[in-house]
N, C-alpha and C positions, 0 to 999 in steps of 0.2 A: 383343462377340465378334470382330469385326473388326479388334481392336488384337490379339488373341490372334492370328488368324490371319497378319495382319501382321507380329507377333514371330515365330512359328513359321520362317516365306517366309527371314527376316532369318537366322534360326539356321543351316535349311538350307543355307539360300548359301556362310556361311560355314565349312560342316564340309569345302571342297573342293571340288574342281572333277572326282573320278576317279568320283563317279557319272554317269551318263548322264543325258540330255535328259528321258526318263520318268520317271528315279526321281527326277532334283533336281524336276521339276515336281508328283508327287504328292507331296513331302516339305512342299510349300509348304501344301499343305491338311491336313496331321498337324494334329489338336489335340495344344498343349501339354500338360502334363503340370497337373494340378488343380492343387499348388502354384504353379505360376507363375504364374496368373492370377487366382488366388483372392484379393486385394488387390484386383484391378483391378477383380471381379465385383462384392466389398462396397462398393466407391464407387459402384459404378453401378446394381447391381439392388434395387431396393427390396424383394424377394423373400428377397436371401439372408439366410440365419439369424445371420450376425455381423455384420450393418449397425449393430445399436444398440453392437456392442463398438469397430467401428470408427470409428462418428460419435463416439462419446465418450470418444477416446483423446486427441484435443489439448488437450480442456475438463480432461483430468486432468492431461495436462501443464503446462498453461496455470497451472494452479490449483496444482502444487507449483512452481512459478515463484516465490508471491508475486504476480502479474497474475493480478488473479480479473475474467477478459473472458472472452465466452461465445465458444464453436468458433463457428463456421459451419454457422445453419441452427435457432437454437431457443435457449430459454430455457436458463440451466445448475441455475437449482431444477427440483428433483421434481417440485415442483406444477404448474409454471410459473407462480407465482403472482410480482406485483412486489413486494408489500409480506411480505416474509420478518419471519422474528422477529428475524434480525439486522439486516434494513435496519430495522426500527421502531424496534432500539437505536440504530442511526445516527443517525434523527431524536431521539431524544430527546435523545443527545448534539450536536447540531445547534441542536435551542432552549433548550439549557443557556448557549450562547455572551449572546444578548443577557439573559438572567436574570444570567450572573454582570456583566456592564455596569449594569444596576441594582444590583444587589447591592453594588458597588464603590464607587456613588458614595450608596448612601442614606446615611442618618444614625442608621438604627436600630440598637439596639445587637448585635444578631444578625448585621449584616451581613457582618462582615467575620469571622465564621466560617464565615459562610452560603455567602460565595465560595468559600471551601476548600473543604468538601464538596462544592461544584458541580464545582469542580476534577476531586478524588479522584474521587469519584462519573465523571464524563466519562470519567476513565483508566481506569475498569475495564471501563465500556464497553465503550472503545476496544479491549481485552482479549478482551471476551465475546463480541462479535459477529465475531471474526473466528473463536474457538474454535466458536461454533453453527454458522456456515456449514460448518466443515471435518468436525464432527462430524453434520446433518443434511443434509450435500449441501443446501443451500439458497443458490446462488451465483447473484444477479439481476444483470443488466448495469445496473440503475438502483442498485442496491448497491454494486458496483464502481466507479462512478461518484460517489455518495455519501461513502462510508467516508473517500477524503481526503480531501475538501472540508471533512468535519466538524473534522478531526485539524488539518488546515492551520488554520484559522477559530480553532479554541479556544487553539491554543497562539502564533499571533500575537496575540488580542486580550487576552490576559494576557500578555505581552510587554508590548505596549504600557501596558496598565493600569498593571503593576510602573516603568515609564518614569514614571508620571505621579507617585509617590512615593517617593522615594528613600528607601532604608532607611539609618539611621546606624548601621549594622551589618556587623562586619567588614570584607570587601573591599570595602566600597560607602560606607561614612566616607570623606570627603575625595575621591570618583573618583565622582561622580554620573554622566561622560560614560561610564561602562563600561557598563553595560545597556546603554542606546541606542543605542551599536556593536552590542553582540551581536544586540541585537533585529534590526538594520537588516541585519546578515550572514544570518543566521537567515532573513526572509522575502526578502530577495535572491535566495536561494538557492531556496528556495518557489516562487518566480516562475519564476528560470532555469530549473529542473527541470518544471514542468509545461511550460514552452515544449517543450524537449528533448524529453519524450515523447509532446509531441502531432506534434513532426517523426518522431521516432522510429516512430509510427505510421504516419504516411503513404508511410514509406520501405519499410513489409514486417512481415509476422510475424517475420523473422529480427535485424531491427533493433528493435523492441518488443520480443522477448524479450534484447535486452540490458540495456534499462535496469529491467527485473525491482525486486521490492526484495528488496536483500541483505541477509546479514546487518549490512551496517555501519549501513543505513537503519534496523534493524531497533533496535539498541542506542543510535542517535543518538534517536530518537523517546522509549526508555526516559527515558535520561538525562535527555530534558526534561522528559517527566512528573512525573519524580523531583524535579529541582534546583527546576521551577515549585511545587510540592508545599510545598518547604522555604522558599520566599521566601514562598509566600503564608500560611504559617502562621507565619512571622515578621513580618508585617504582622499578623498577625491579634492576637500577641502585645504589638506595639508599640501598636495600639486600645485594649486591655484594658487595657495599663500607664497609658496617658493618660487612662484614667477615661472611656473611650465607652462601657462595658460589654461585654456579651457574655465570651463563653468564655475566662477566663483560660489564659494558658501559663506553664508554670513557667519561673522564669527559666532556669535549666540548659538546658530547649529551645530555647526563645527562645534565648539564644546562637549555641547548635550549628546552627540553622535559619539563622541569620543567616551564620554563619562560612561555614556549608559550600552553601547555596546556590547562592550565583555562583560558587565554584571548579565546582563541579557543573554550572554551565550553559554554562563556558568550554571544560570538557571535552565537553559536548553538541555546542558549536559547531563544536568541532576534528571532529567525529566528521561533522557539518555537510556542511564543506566538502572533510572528505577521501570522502565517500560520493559527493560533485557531480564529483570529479575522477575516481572508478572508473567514475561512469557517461560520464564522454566520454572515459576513456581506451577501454572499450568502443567508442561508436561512434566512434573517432578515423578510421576506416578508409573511415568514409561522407563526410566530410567535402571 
């Protein structure tokens, strides 16, 4: 109430100097007018009736941002519970990472369809649990925390994987050093970006809400899902052809899986490093 009275004293002051000694000195103790304080009341009285509309107005900003971190002051699930149904899909997509590392390197003849599905199966995941959070209001700061980690994890250690066998297919005949660039831009980038936004955090909420994820982050992550999809079902095609067993691809896929994979993941990377340059052209200003 004292910052009310304070603004009031301020306002008085400055309506003029042609009231007199009494009237400027009791204008000083006028209460404001309800609207004018009524912000300042819901920050501070734990009493007033729009406290939960107004603690929970940043958490909703925050959260059409793309930055699913919790406001200031509580959990951003309903329940406050840690383990949501989308953080549990995070872990599962989470100990998919070393299953598809076995999966890659067994000798069974299942395997290297086995990796696929681990794949696909992770991307829709990847999908679902961000659609459950936004549709059950269930957003945990150990989810928020999680959800890259997983995304980052699965789509460098199948980078690497695809690095460790060259496909003699399409763009990848004759140029074996082209993945291994992409790979090596690809989690470069990884790297620099979680640097950035953990400076980016300690600089301010003003400066964290720049490196948000946009749209371009949004379609660069697609594209990988997509082009890693089509390489690894062309590995799984070239196993089958070699007589390891497991799940034949028609040659027709097999081809187009091959052909258009790594055009597909060249465009992923362009998409990469032009998303790492929107976010320091953002904070270019802190700098």
């Amino acid at each position: 109430m004292a910052a009310a009275v304070v603004m009031g004293c301020q306002r008085s002051v400055a309506q003029g100097s042609s009231a007199g000694p009494r009237q400027r000195h009791l204008a000083c103790f006028r209460p404001l007018p309800q609207a004018a304080h009524t912000g300042w009341l819901a920050a501070a009285s734990p009493q007033h009736p729009n406290k939960q509309h107004v603690a929970r107005r940043p958490r909703q900003l925050l959260a059409r941002g793309g930055v699913r971190v919790l406001a200031a002051g509580g959990s951003s699930s309903g329940s406050g519970t840690v383990l949501t149904v989308p953080t549990m899909l995070t872990l599962v997509r989470l100990t998919a990472v070393p299953a598809l590392v076995a999966g890659w390197y067994s000798s069974a003849p299942w395997a290297a369809g086995a990796c696929t599905a681990l794949f696909v199966g992770a991307s829709i995941t990847d999908w679902l649990d961000g659609y459950l959070a936004r549709k059950m209001n269930a957003y945990s700061a150990f989810g928020a925390f999680l959800d890259p980690v997983a995304d980052k994890l699965m789509v460098a250690t199948t980078m690497i994987l695809l690095c460790t066998r060259p496909l003699p297919l399409g763009v990848m005949a004759g140029n074996a050093w082209l993945l291994p660039l992409l790979t090596t831009v690809v989690i470069g980038r990884e790297i620099t970006m979680s640097a950035l936004r953990e400076w980016a955090a300690a600089l301010g909420p003003e400066a964290h809400a720049a490196v948000a994820v946009s749209w371009v982050g949004k379609w660069k992550t697609a594209t990988q899902m997509a082009s890693l999809t089509l390489l690894l079902l062309a590995h799984q095609g070239v196993a089958a052809a070699a007589g390891s067993g497991g799940v034949a691809v028609p040659p027709a896929v097999l081809q187009a899986a091959g052909s258009l994979g790594v055009p597909l993941l060249v465009v992923a990377t362009g998409l990469t490093v032009w998303s790492l340059a929107l976010y320091f052209n953002s904070l270019w200003r802190y700098f």
